[in-house]
C-alpha positions, 0 to 999 in steps of 0.5 A: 728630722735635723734642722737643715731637712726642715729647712729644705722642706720649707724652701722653694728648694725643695719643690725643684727636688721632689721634681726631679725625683719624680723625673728619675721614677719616671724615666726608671728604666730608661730603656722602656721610658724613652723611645731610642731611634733607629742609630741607637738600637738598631733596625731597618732603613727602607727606601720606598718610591712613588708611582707618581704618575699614577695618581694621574691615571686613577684621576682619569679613572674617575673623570672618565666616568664624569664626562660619559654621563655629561657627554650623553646628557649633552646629547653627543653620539657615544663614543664608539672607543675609550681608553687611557694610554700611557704618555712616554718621555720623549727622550730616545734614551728613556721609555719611562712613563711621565704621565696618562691621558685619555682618549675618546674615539668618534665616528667623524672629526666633527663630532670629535671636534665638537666634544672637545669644545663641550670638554673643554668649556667644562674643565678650563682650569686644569685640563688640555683637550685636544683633537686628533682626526676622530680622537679626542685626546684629553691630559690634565695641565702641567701644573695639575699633574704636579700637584697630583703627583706632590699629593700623592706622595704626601698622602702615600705617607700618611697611609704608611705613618697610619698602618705603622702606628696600628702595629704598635710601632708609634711615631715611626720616623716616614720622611720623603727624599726627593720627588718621589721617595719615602724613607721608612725607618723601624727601629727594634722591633720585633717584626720588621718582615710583617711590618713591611708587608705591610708596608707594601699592600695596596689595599685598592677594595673594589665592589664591581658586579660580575657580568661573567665568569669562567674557569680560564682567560680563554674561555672567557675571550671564547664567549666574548668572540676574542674581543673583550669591551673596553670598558670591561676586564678580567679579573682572577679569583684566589689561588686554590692549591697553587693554581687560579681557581676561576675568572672573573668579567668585571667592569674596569671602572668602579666607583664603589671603592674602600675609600668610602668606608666608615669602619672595618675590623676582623669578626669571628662569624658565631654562625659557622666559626670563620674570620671574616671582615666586617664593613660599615659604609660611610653615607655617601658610600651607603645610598650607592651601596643601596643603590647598587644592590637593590638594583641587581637582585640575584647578581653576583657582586665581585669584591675586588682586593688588589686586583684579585677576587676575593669573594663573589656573593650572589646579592639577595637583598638590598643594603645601605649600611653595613656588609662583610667580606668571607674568603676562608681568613685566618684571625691575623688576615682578616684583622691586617686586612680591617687594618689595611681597609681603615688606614685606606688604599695608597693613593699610588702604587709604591715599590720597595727600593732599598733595604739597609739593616742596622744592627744592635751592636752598631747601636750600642756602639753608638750609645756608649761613644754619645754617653761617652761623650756627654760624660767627658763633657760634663767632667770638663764642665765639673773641672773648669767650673770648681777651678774658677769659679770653687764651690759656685762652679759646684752648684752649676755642675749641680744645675747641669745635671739637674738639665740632662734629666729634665731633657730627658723627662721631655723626651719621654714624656712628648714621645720623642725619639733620641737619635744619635744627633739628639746625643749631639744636641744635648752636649750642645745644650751642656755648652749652652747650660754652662754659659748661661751660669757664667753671665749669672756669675760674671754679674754677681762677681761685679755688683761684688765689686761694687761693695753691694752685699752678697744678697742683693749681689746675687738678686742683681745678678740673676736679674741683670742677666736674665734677660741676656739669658733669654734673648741668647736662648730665644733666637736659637729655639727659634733656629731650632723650629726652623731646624724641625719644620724644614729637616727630615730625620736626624736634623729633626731629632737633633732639633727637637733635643736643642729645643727641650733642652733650651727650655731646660736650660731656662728652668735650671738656670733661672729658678733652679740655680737660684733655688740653691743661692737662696736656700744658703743665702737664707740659712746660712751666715754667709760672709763670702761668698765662694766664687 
Protein backbone atom coordinates (compact mmCIF):
# COMPACT_ATOMS: atom_id res chain seq x y z
CA UNK A 1 0.00 0.00 0.00
CA UNK A 2 1.68 3.37 -1.14
CA UNK A 3 1.76 6.14 1.28
CA UNK A 4 -1.14 8.38 -0.13
CA UNK A 5 -3.83 5.46 0.32
CA UNK A 6 -2.45 5.15 3.95
CA UNK A 7 -2.97 8.78 4.17
CA UNK A 8 -6.70 8.48 2.76
CA UNK A 9 -7.36 5.78 5.39
CA UNK A 10 -6.30 7.91 7.97
CA UNK A 11 -8.43 10.85 6.94
CA UNK A 12 -12.00 12.12 7.49
CA UNK A 13 -11.65 11.50 3.53
CA UNK A 14 -12.13 8.46 3.61
CA UNK A 15 -15.24 7.81 5.91
CA UNK A 16 -17.06 10.25 2.75
CA UNK A 17 -15.66 7.42 0.27
CA UNK A 18 -16.67 4.39 1.84
CA UNK A 19 -20.24 6.21 1.97
CA UNK A 20 -20.55 6.67 -1.18
CA UNK A 21 -19.25 3.34 -2.18
CA UNK A 22 -21.93 1.80 -0.07
CA UNK A 23 -24.67 4.60 -1.76
CA UNK A 24 -23.31 2.97 -5.76
CA UNK A 25 -23.90 -0.87 -4.24
CA UNK A 26 -26.75 0.13 -3.03
CA UNK A 27 -28.37 1.64 -5.73
CA UNK A 28 -26.91 -1.29 -8.18
CA UNK A 29 -29.02 -1.75 -10.44
CA UNK A 30 -30.62 1.60 -10.28
CA UNK A 31 -33.75 0.23 -12.08
CA UNK A 32 -34.79 -2.19 -8.99
CA UNK A 33 -33.25 0.04 -6.35
CA UNK A 34 -35.37 3.13 -7.03
CA UNK A 35 -39.10 3.25 -7.59
CA UNK A 36 -39.56 5.34 -11.04
CA UNK A 37 -43.36 7.22 -11.10
CA UNK A 38 -45.79 6.75 -13.87
CA UNK A 39 -43.69 9.47 -16.49
CA UNK A 40 -40.67 7.68 -16.43
CA UNK A 41 -41.71 4.07 -17.00
CA UNK A 42 -45.18 4.14 -18.05
CA UNK A 43 -48.69 2.75 -16.89
CA UNK A 44 -52.09 3.89 -16.42
CA UNK A 45 -53.66 7.17 -15.26
CA UNK A 46 -57.18 6.64 -13.80
CA UNK A 47 -59.74 9.16 -12.73
CA UNK A 48 -62.11 7.89 -10.19
CA UNK A 49 -65.29 9.86 -8.91
CA UNK A 50 -67.09 9.71 -5.52
CA UNK A 51 -70.99 9.18 -5.01
CA UNK A 52 -70.68 11.58 -2.36
CA UNK A 53 -74.04 12.09 -1.52
CA UNK A 54 -74.23 8.49 -0.54
CA UNK A 55 -72.48 8.51 2.41
CA UNK A 56 -75.67 10.58 3.31
CA UNK A 57 -77.60 8.01 2.49
CA UNK A 58 -75.80 5.23 4.39
CA UNK A 59 -75.71 7.57 7.49
CA UNK A 60 -79.55 7.51 7.30
CA UNK A 61 -79.31 4.07 7.01
CA UNK A 62 -77.82 3.88 10.33
CA UNK A 63 -79.72 6.47 12.05
CA UNK A 64 -82.93 5.29 11.02
CA UNK A 65 -82.64 2.43 12.97
CA UNK A 66 -81.78 4.62 15.93
CA UNK A 67 -84.75 6.60 16.06
CA UNK A 68 -87.17 3.34 15.50
CA UNK A 69 -85.95 2.14 18.73
CA UNK A 70 -85.95 5.79 20.75
CA UNK A 71 -89.39 6.68 19.11
CA UNK A 72 -90.87 3.11 20.38
CA UNK A 73 -89.14 3.51 23.61
CA UNK A 74 -90.52 7.04 23.90
CA UNK A 75 -93.94 5.43 23.25
CA UNK A 76 -94.98 7.21 19.87
CA UNK A 77 -97.27 4.94 17.53
CA UNK A 78 -94.87 3.42 14.97
CA UNK A 79 -94.64 4.68 12.10
CA UNK A 80 -97.23 3.39 9.70
CA UNK A 81 -94.20 4.16 6.43
CA UNK A 82 -90.41 4.87 6.11
CA UNK A 83 -88.31 5.53 3.75
CA UNK A 84 -85.23 7.28 2.31
CA UNK A 85 -85.75 9.43 -0.76
CA UNK A 86 -83.44 11.10 -3.00
CA UNK A 87 -83.09 15.16 -2.64
CA UNK A 88 -82.88 16.55 -6.59
CA UNK A 89 -81.31 19.81 -7.40
CA UNK A 90 -83.55 22.30 -8.02
CA UNK A 91 -82.37 23.66 -11.21
CA UNK A 92 -84.65 22.46 -14.22
CA UNK A 93 -81.53 21.83 -16.36
CA UNK A 94 -80.23 19.35 -13.76
CA UNK A 95 -82.03 16.17 -12.27
CA UNK A 96 -78.52 15.06 -10.48
CA UNK A 97 -79.23 13.81 -6.80
CA UNK A 98 -77.28 16.36 -4.12
CA UNK A 99 -78.40 14.55 -1.24
CA UNK A 100 -80.83 11.87 0.79
CA UNK A 101 -83.47 12.38 3.34
CA UNK A 102 -85.80 10.47 5.53
CA UNK A 103 -89.34 10.18 5.71
CA UNK A 104 -91.43 9.02 8.51
CA UNK A 105 -95.46 8.42 7.86
CA UNK A 106 -97.92 8.68 10.97
CA UNK A 107 -101.31 8.41 11.09
CA UNK A 108 -102.29 12.33 12.04
CA UNK A 109 -100.20 15.52 11.65
CA UNK A 110 -99.88 15.38 15.40
CA UNK A 111 -98.28 12.75 16.14
CA UNK A 112 -96.20 13.53 13.33
CA UNK A 113 -95.68 16.84 14.93
CA UNK A 114 -94.85 15.60 18.10
CA UNK A 115 -92.26 13.16 16.65
CA UNK A 116 -90.51 16.06 15.21
CA UNK A 117 -90.02 17.61 18.37
CA UNK A 118 -88.79 14.29 20.24
CA UNK A 119 -86.47 14.31 17.06
CA UNK A 120 -85.45 17.09 17.02
CA UNK A 121 -84.75 17.65 20.73
CA UNK A 122 -82.19 14.49 20.19
CA UNK A 123 -80.21 15.49 17.35
CA UNK A 124 -80.07 19.61 17.67
CA UNK A 125 -76.77 19.74 16.43
CA UNK A 126 -76.59 18.24 12.94
CA UNK A 127 -80.13 17.41 11.93
CA UNK A 128 -83.29 19.60 10.42
CA UNK A 129 -86.59 17.73 11.08
CA UNK A 130 -89.47 19.14 9.44
CA UNK A 131 -93.17 18.00 9.23
CA UNK A 132 -95.31 17.86 6.05
CA UNK A 133 -99.04 16.69 7.07
CA UNK A 134 -98.47 13.51 8.41
CA UNK A 135 -94.86 13.25 7.41
CA UNK A 136 -91.81 13.77 9.15
CA UNK A 137 -89.19 14.75 6.73
CA UNK A 138 -85.80 14.37 8.53
CA UNK A 139 -81.90 15.71 6.32
CA UNK A 140 -78.83 16.44 8.15
CA UNK A 141 -77.79 20.21 8.01
CA UNK A 142 -75.54 21.57 5.63
CA UNK A 143 -72.55 21.68 7.27
CA UNK A 144 -73.15 18.04 8.43
CA UNK A 145 -73.80 16.59 4.72
CA UNK A 146 -70.31 18.62 3.72
CA UNK A 147 -68.31 17.00 6.21
CA UNK A 148 -69.74 13.39 5.16
CA UNK A 149 -69.14 14.12 1.83
CA UNK A 150 -65.38 15.51 2.43
CA UNK A 151 -65.12 12.25 4.61
CA UNK A 152 -65.75 10.16 2.38
CA UNK A 153 -63.78 10.85 -0.42
CA UNK A 154 -60.80 11.03 2.17
CA UNK A 155 -61.80 7.85 3.61
CA UNK A 156 -62.68 6.20 -0.34
CA UNK A 157 -58.80 7.10 -0.54
CA UNK A 158 -57.37 5.26 2.07
CA UNK A 159 -59.45 2.17 1.14
CA UNK A 160 -57.87 2.36 -2.21
CA UNK A 161 -54.22 3.30 -1.11
CA UNK A 162 -54.82 -0.22 1.35
CA UNK A 163 -55.69 -2.47 -1.42
CA UNK A 164 -53.30 -1.11 -3.91
CA UNK A 165 -50.38 -1.37 -1.37
CA UNK A 166 -51.83 -5.45 -0.86
CA UNK A 167 -51.07 -6.11 -4.58
CA UNK A 168 -47.73 -5.17 -4.28
CA UNK A 169 -47.93 -2.03 -5.53
CA UNK A 170 -46.53 0.24 -2.55
CA UNK A 171 -46.74 4.10 -2.28
CA UNK A 172 -49.19 4.08 -5.11
CA UNK A 173 -49.39 7.87 -6.18
CA UNK A 174 -53.94 8.28 -4.85
CA UNK A 175 -54.45 11.89 -4.88
CA UNK A 176 -58.05 13.74 -4.89
CA UNK A 177 -58.94 16.33 -7.75
CA UNK A 178 -61.68 18.65 -6.77
CA UNK A 179 -64.79 17.91 -4.69
CA UNK A 180 -65.36 14.48 -5.54
CA UNK A 181 -62.28 13.02 -7.80
CA UNK A 182 -59.45 10.81 -7.13
CA UNK A 183 -56.62 10.12 -9.38
CA UNK A 184 -55.02 6.81 -9.21
CA UNK A 185 -51.88 6.46 -10.67
CA UNK A 186 -50.06 2.88 -11.58
CA UNK A 187 -47.00 2.75 -12.86
CA UNK A 188 -45.14 -0.51 -14.67
CA UNK A 189 -46.64 -3.02 -13.35
CA UNK A 190 -47.69 -5.94 -14.67
CA UNK A 191 -51.27 -6.17 -13.97
CA UNK A 192 -53.03 -3.02 -14.08
CA UNK A 193 -56.59 -4.68 -15.43
CA UNK A 194 -56.69 -7.05 -11.90
CA UNK A 195 -55.58 -3.91 -10.11
CA UNK A 196 -58.53 -1.98 -11.37
CA UNK A 197 -60.83 -4.24 -10.48
CA UNK A 198 -59.80 -3.89 -7.58
CA UNK A 199 -60.10 -0.78 -7.50
CA UNK A 200 -63.45 -1.05 -8.47
CA UNK A 201 -65.34 -3.68 -5.73
CA UNK A 202 -67.46 -2.23 -3.21
CA UNK A 203 -66.97 -4.97 -1.00
CA UNK A 204 -70.21 -3.83 1.41
CA UNK A 205 -70.36 -7.59 3.46
CA UNK A 206 -73.60 -7.94 5.09
CA UNK A 207 -75.06 -10.57 7.33
CA UNK A 208 -78.89 -10.09 7.23
CA UNK A 209 -81.37 -13.25 8.06
CA UNK A 210 -83.47 -14.61 5.26
CA UNK A 211 -87.31 -14.27 5.89
CA UNK A 212 -87.75 -15.93 2.53
CA UNK A 213 -86.78 -17.05 -0.61
CA UNK A 214 -87.77 -18.39 -4.12
CA UNK A 215 -86.64 -19.09 -7.62
CA UNK A 216 -88.07 -15.63 -9.39
CA UNK A 217 -88.94 -11.75 -8.00
CA UNK A 218 -92.31 -12.82 -8.99
CA UNK A 219 -92.91 -15.48 -6.85
CA UNK A 220 -91.72 -13.84 -4.16
CA UNK A 221 -94.15 -10.63 -4.73
CA UNK A 222 -96.84 -13.37 -5.39
CA UNK A 223 -96.27 -14.65 -1.53
CA UNK A 224 -96.30 -11.34 -0.30
CA UNK A 225 -99.72 -10.11 -2.29
CA UNK A 226 -97.45 -7.80 -4.71
CA UNK A 227 -96.35 -5.41 -1.96
CA UNK A 228 -93.31 -6.18 -0.33
CA UNK A 229 -92.71 -4.15 3.31
CA UNK A 230 -90.75 -1.48 3.25
CA UNK A 231 -88.34 -2.28 5.31
CA UNK A 232 -87.49 -5.43 3.54
CA UNK A 233 -85.90 -6.22 0.05
CA UNK A 234 -84.98 -8.66 -2.63
CA UNK A 235 -81.81 -9.71 -2.92
CA UNK A 236 -80.42 -12.32 -6.09
CA UNK A 237 -78.34 -15.18 -5.36
CA UNK A 238 -74.97 -15.98 -7.61
CA UNK A 239 -75.23 -16.54 -10.98
CA UNK A 240 -75.41 -20.37 -11.92
CA UNK A 241 -74.56 -21.06 -15.86
CA UNK A 242 -75.35 -17.43 -16.69
CA UNK A 243 -78.83 -17.15 -15.08
CA UNK A 244 -79.84 -16.23 -11.13
CA UNK A 245 -80.26 -19.18 -9.44
CA UNK A 246 -82.77 -18.05 -6.55
CA UNK A 247 -84.08 -14.90 -4.48
CA UNK A 248 -83.65 -13.61 -1.79
CA UNK A 249 -86.17 -11.45 1.19
CA UNK A 250 -83.75 -10.08 3.17
CA UNK A 251 -84.00 -7.06 5.46
CA UNK A 252 -82.96 -3.63 3.86
CA UNK A 253 -81.05 -2.41 6.96
CA UNK A 254 -78.41 -4.36 8.55
CA UNK A 255 -76.23 -3.52 11.20
CA UNK A 256 -74.17 -6.67 11.25
CA UNK A 257 -71.68 -5.45 8.33
CA UNK A 258 -67.88 -6.09 7.02
CA UNK A 259 -66.92 -3.14 9.01
CA UNK A 260 -66.97 -4.78 12.32
CA UNK A 261 -64.51 -7.45 11.22
CA UNK A 262 -61.14 -8.13 12.90
CA UNK A 263 -59.57 -10.37 10.11
CA UNK A 264 -60.32 -12.30 7.22
CA UNK A 265 -57.99 -14.48 4.70
CA UNK A 266 -58.25 -17.02 1.87
CA UNK A 267 -58.39 -21.02 4.00
CA UNK A 268 -58.29 -24.30 1.76
CA UNK A 269 -61.07 -26.32 3.99
CA UNK A 270 -58.99 -29.73 4.98
CA UNK A 271 -62.35 -31.30 4.97
CA UNK A 272 -63.83 -31.05 1.54
CA UNK A 273 -60.49 -29.42 -0.19
CA UNK A 274 -62.40 -25.78 -1.22
CA UNK A 275 -61.22 -22.11 -0.79
CA UNK A 276 -63.14 -20.62 1.52
CA UNK A 277 -62.96 -17.35 3.33
CA UNK A 278 -62.52 -17.29 6.98
CA UNK A 279 -63.47 -14.28 9.53
CA UNK A 280 -62.73 -13.21 12.95
CA UNK A 281 -65.25 -10.52 14.39
CA UNK A 282 -63.99 -7.81 16.32
CA UNK A 283 -65.77 -7.54 20.11
CA UNK A 284 -68.49 -5.46 19.40
CA UNK A 285 -69.27 -7.33 16.16
CA UNK A 286 -68.99 -10.77 18.10
CA UNK A 287 -71.56 -10.30 21.05
CA UNK A 288 -73.96 -9.22 17.80
CA UNK A 289 -72.95 -11.97 15.91
CA UNK A 290 -73.97 -14.06 18.97
CA UNK A 291 -76.60 -12.27 19.46
CA UNK A 292 -77.90 -12.76 16.18
CA UNK A 293 -77.19 -16.60 15.75
CA UNK A 294 -78.05 -17.72 19.16
CA UNK A 295 -81.54 -16.22 18.70
CA UNK A 296 -82.35 -17.55 15.29
CA UNK A 297 -81.37 -21.26 15.69
CA UNK A 298 -82.44 -23.19 12.34
CA UNK A 299 -82.77 -19.88 10.04
CA UNK A 300 -81.17 -19.34 7.18
CA UNK A 301 -78.18 -16.16 7.64
CA UNK A 302 -77.93 -14.51 4.21
CA UNK A 303 -74.18 -13.19 3.85
CA UNK A 304 -74.68 -10.64 1.60
CA UNK A 305 -71.37 -9.17 -0.79
CA UNK A 306 -72.14 -6.17 -3.12
CA UNK A 307 -75.84 -6.80 -3.29
CA UNK A 308 -75.53 -10.47 -4.10
CA UNK A 309 -76.18 -13.60 -1.92
CA UNK A 310 -73.39 -15.50 -1.68
CA UNK A 311 -74.09 -17.96 0.38
CA UNK A 312 -76.97 -18.85 2.95
CA UNK A 313 -76.27 -21.20 5.74
CA UNK A 314 -78.88 -22.52 7.75
CA UNK A 315 -77.51 -21.40 11.65
CA UNK A 316 -77.10 -24.26 13.84
CA UNK A 317 -75.36 -23.19 16.81
CA UNK A 318 -74.39 -19.96 18.40
CA UNK A 319 -71.35 -17.90 17.34
CA UNK A 320 -69.30 -15.15 18.98
CA UNK A 321 -65.95 -15.18 17.31
CA UNK A 322 -65.17 -16.59 14.28
CA UNK A 323 -67.16 -17.87 10.96
CA UNK A 324 -66.56 -18.48 7.29
CA UNK A 325 -67.81 -17.78 3.92
CA UNK A 326 -68.37 -21.03 1.19
CA UNK A 327 -69.40 -20.26 -2.38
CA UNK A 328 -67.46 -22.43 -4.68
CA UNK A 329 -64.19 -20.02 -4.73
CA UNK A 330 -61.25 -20.27 -6.79
CA UNK A 331 -57.71 -19.71 -4.48
CA UNK A 332 -57.45 -16.04 -6.04
CA UNK A 333 -61.17 -15.16 -5.27
CA UNK A 334 -61.17 -16.09 -1.91
CA UNK A 335 -57.71 -14.39 -1.03
CA UNK A 336 -58.85 -11.00 -3.26
CA UNK A 337 -62.18 -11.32 -1.46
CA UNK A 338 -60.07 -11.56 2.56
CA UNK A 339 -58.13 -8.73 0.91
CA UNK A 340 -61.37 -6.66 -0.03
CA UNK A 341 -62.95 -7.54 3.35
CA UNK A 342 -59.47 -6.41 5.36
CA UNK A 343 -58.83 -3.12 3.39
CA UNK A 344 -63.12 -2.36 4.30
CA UNK A 345 -66.02 -1.61 2.19
CA UNK A 346 -65.76 2.12 0.39
CA UNK A 347 -67.61 4.32 2.32
CA UNK A 348 -69.37 5.46 -1.04
CA UNK A 349 -69.83 4.01 -4.09
CA UNK A 350 -67.26 5.26 -6.78
CA UNK A 351 -67.04 4.92 -10.48
CA UNK A 352 -64.48 4.72 -13.03
CA UNK A 353 -64.33 8.00 -15.16
CA UNK A 354 -61.20 8.28 -16.95
CA UNK A 355 -58.50 5.96 -18.09
CA UNK A 356 -55.20 7.31 -19.77
CA UNK A 357 -52.21 4.86 -20.93
CA UNK A 358 -48.77 6.01 -20.70
CA UNK A 359 -46.46 4.03 -22.71
CA UNK A 360 -42.96 2.94 -21.80
CA UNK A 361 -41.42 4.35 -24.71
CA UNK A 362 -42.97 7.79 -23.87
CA UNK A 363 -41.25 7.06 -20.54
CA UNK A 364 -37.81 6.14 -21.74
CA UNK A 365 -38.24 9.09 -23.65
CA UNK A 366 -38.91 10.86 -20.84
CA UNK A 367 -35.49 9.39 -18.82
CA UNK A 368 -33.23 10.03 -21.47
CA UNK A 369 -34.28 13.97 -22.20
CA UNK A 370 -34.10 14.27 -17.79
CA UNK A 371 -30.42 12.73 -17.94
CA UNK A 372 -29.84 14.50 -20.59
CA UNK A 373 -30.65 17.36 -18.94
CA UNK A 374 -28.70 16.70 -15.80
CA UNK A 375 -25.89 15.59 -17.75
CA UNK A 376 -25.27 19.17 -20.04
CA UNK A 377 -26.04 20.77 -16.51
CA UNK A 378 -23.12 19.42 -14.75
CA UNK A 379 -20.92 19.59 -17.91
CA UNK A 380 -21.49 23.17 -17.75
CA UNK A 381 -20.87 23.36 -14.07
CA UNK A 382 -17.54 21.14 -14.75
CA UNK A 383 -16.52 23.88 -17.48
CA UNK A 384 -17.39 27.26 -15.48
CA UNK A 385 -16.02 25.92 -12.27
CA UNK A 386 -12.21 24.46 -14.09
CA UNK A 387 -12.27 28.33 -16.09
CA UNK A 388 -12.72 30.16 -12.89
CA UNK A 389 -12.06 28.82 -10.23
CA UNK A 390 -8.91 25.87 -11.98
CA UNK A 391 -8.59 22.96 -9.82
CA UNK A 392 -11.10 24.44 -6.82
CA UNK A 393 -13.80 24.10 -9.59
CA UNK A 394 -12.64 20.30 -9.84
CA UNK A 395 -13.32 19.29 -6.38
CA UNK A 396 -16.58 21.17 -6.62
CA UNK A 397 -17.46 19.33 -9.78
CA UNK A 398 -16.36 16.31 -7.46
CA UNK A 399 -18.72 17.55 -4.68
CA UNK A 400 -21.72 17.75 -7.07
CA UNK A 401 -21.42 14.32 -8.31
CA UNK A 402 -20.50 13.37 -4.80
CA UNK A 403 -24.60 15.29 -4.36
CA UNK A 404 -26.50 13.34 -7.25
CA UNK A 405 -25.74 9.96 -5.61
CA UNK A 406 -26.70 10.77 -2.26
CA UNK A 407 -29.90 12.24 -3.65
CA UNK A 408 -30.61 9.38 -5.09
CA UNK A 409 -29.29 6.98 -1.87
CA UNK A 410 -32.42 9.18 -0.18
CA UNK A 411 -34.60 8.38 -2.76
CA UNK A 412 -34.14 4.90 -2.56
CA UNK A 413 -33.66 4.29 0.51
CA UNK A 414 -37.31 6.45 1.96
CA UNK A 415 -39.18 4.78 -0.91
CA UNK A 416 -39.89 7.78 -2.73
CA UNK A 417 -40.60 7.79 -6.15
CA UNK A 418 -38.70 9.91 -9.12
CA UNK A 419 -41.27 11.73 -11.43
CA UNK A 420 -40.27 13.75 -14.19
CA UNK A 421 -40.60 16.86 -11.92
CA UNK A 422 -37.88 15.06 -9.52
CA UNK A 423 -35.71 15.25 -12.64
CA UNK A 424 -36.44 18.75 -12.54
CA UNK A 425 -35.56 19.04 -8.98
CA UNK A 426 -32.47 17.67 -9.09
CA UNK A 427 -31.05 20.14 -12.06
CA UNK A 428 -32.55 22.72 -9.27
CA UNK A 429 -30.30 21.20 -6.73
CA UNK A 430 -27.16 21.16 -9.25
CA UNK A 431 -27.69 25.08 -9.20
CA UNK A 432 -28.22 25.04 -5.65
CA UNK A 433 -24.92 22.61 -4.82
CA UNK A 434 -22.75 24.98 -7.22
CA UNK A 435 -23.79 28.14 -5.39
CA UNK A 436 -23.36 27.16 -2.28
CA UNK A 437 -19.41 26.06 -3.32
CA UNK A 438 -18.94 29.75 -4.92
CA UNK A 439 -19.75 31.74 -1.50
CA UNK A 440 -17.30 28.90 0.11
CA UNK A 441 -14.75 30.36 -2.52
CA UNK A 442 -15.56 33.65 -2.77
CA UNK A 443 -14.68 33.63 1.20
CA UNK A 444 -11.68 31.65 1.06
CA UNK A 445 -10.48 34.06 -1.93
CA UNK A 446 -10.96 37.01 0.31
CA UNK A 447 -9.31 35.98 3.73
CA UNK A 448 -6.35 35.32 0.56
CA UNK A 449 -6.26 38.70 0.03
CA UNK A 450 -5.74 39.65 3.30
CA UNK A 451 -2.36 37.73 3.51
CA UNK A 452 -3.94 34.97 6.10
CA UNK A 453 -2.28 31.68 5.28
CA UNK A 454 -3.90 29.24 3.16
CA UNK A 455 -4.97 26.90 6.18
CA UNK A 456 -6.70 29.18 8.47
CA UNK A 457 -7.96 30.73 4.74
CA UNK A 458 -9.69 27.82 3.81
CA UNK A 459 -11.04 27.09 7.89
CA UNK A 460 -12.50 30.96 7.76
CA UNK A 461 -13.94 30.42 4.51
CA UNK A 462 -15.89 27.25 5.23
CA UNK A 463 -16.79 28.82 8.49
CA UNK A 464 -17.78 32.69 7.59
CA UNK A 465 -19.90 30.91 4.76
CA UNK A 466 -21.88 28.34 6.54
CA UNK A 467 -24.01 30.07 8.09
CA UNK A 468 -25.21 32.09 4.86
CA UNK A 469 -25.30 28.48 3.44
CA UNK A 470 -27.78 27.21 5.78
CA UNK A 471 -30.05 29.95 6.21
CA UNK A 472 -30.43 30.04 1.76
CA UNK A 473 -30.98 26.14 2.26
CA UNK A 474 -33.07 26.62 5.20
CA UNK A 475 -36.07 28.70 3.75
CA UNK A 476 -36.07 27.01 0.59
CA UNK A 477 -36.92 23.24 2.48
CA UNK A 478 -39.17 25.01 4.26
CA UNK A 479 -40.82 26.09 0.80
CA UNK A 480 -40.46 22.53 -0.15
CA UNK A 481 -42.54 21.28 3.01
CA UNK A 482 -45.05 23.76 1.75
CA UNK A 483 -44.72 22.35 -1.67
CA UNK A 484 -45.28 18.79 -0.33
CA UNK A 485 -47.93 19.09 2.41
CA UNK A 486 -50.51 21.51 0.16
CA UNK A 487 -49.50 19.54 -3.78
CA UNK A 488 -50.79 16.63 -5.36
CA UNK A 489 -48.42 14.47 -7.80
CA UNK A 490 -45.97 15.89 -9.65
CA UNK A 491 -45.57 19.16 -7.07
CA UNK A 492 -45.16 16.67 -4.74
CA UNK A 493 -42.46 14.60 -6.39
CA UNK A 494 -40.76 17.57 -7.47
CA UNK A 495 -40.58 18.74 -3.58
CA UNK A 496 -39.53 15.67 -2.25
CA UNK A 497 -36.48 15.76 -4.58
CA UNK A 498 -35.63 19.78 -3.78
CA UNK A 499 -35.61 18.63 -0.11
CA UNK A 500 -33.22 15.58 -0.19
CA UNK A 501 -31.38 17.22 -2.39
CA UNK A 502 -30.91 20.59 -0.04
CA UNK A 503 -29.75 18.08 2.48
CA UNK A 504 -27.63 16.70 0.31
CA UNK A 505 -26.42 19.62 -0.93
CA UNK A 506 -25.39 20.26 3.16
CA UNK A 507 -23.57 17.42 3.69
CA UNK A 508 -21.37 17.73 0.10
CA UNK A 509 -20.96 21.42 0.69
CA UNK A 510 -19.84 21.47 4.31
CA UNK A 511 -18.20 18.42 5.38
CA UNK A 512 -17.53 16.69 1.99
CA UNK A 513 -15.84 19.76 0.38
CA UNK A 514 -14.16 20.40 3.08
CA UNK A 515 -13.06 16.66 3.74
CA UNK A 516 -11.16 17.23 0.39
CA UNK A 517 -9.52 20.75 1.44
CA UNK A 518 -8.24 19.20 4.61
CA UNK A 519 -6.72 16.12 3.20
CA UNK A 520 -4.35 18.18 0.92
CA UNK A 521 -3.91 21.03 2.95
CA UNK A 522 -2.81 18.26 5.48
CA UNK A 523 -0.57 16.22 3.01
CA UNK A 524 0.66 18.12 0.89
CA UNK A 525 2.99 21.45 1.09
CA UNK A 526 0.97 23.51 -0.51
CA UNK A 527 2.27 27.04 -1.49
CA UNK A 528 -0.75 28.20 -3.69
CA UNK A 529 -3.53 27.74 -3.65
CA UNK A 530 -5.41 27.06 -7.03
CA UNK A 531 -8.45 29.07 -7.12
Amino acid sequence: MNATAQKILGSSLFFWLALAGFCLYYLHPLRESLRFGIDLVGGTYITLEVQAEKAIEARLSELTQRLKKQISKANFPKPTHSEIAPVIATEESDASIISYKLIYSFESSTTAQQVANFIQEQYRRNIVVVTENNDVVIRYNNAEELLTKRDAVERNIEVIRTRIDKLGVSETPISQQGERNIIVELPDISDPQRAKAMIGKAAVLEFKLVESSGRTEEDILYEYDGDLPSDLEIVPGKMVHGEVSQYFVVPRYSDLTGKLLADAKGDLDPQDRQWIVSFRWNPEGGDKFYELTSRNHGKNLAIVLDGVVITAPRISTSIRTDGRITGDFSAQEAKELALLLKSGSFVAPITFEEERQVGPTLGQESINRGLLSCLVGLGLVFIFGLFYYKLSGVFAFLALVYNLILILFGLARFGATLTLPGIAGMVLTIGMAIDASILIYERIKEELKKGVPIKNAVQQGFSNAQWVILDGNITTFIVGMVLYKFGTGPIQGFAVTMMVGIISTLITGLFFLRSIFTFILSNFRVQKLSI
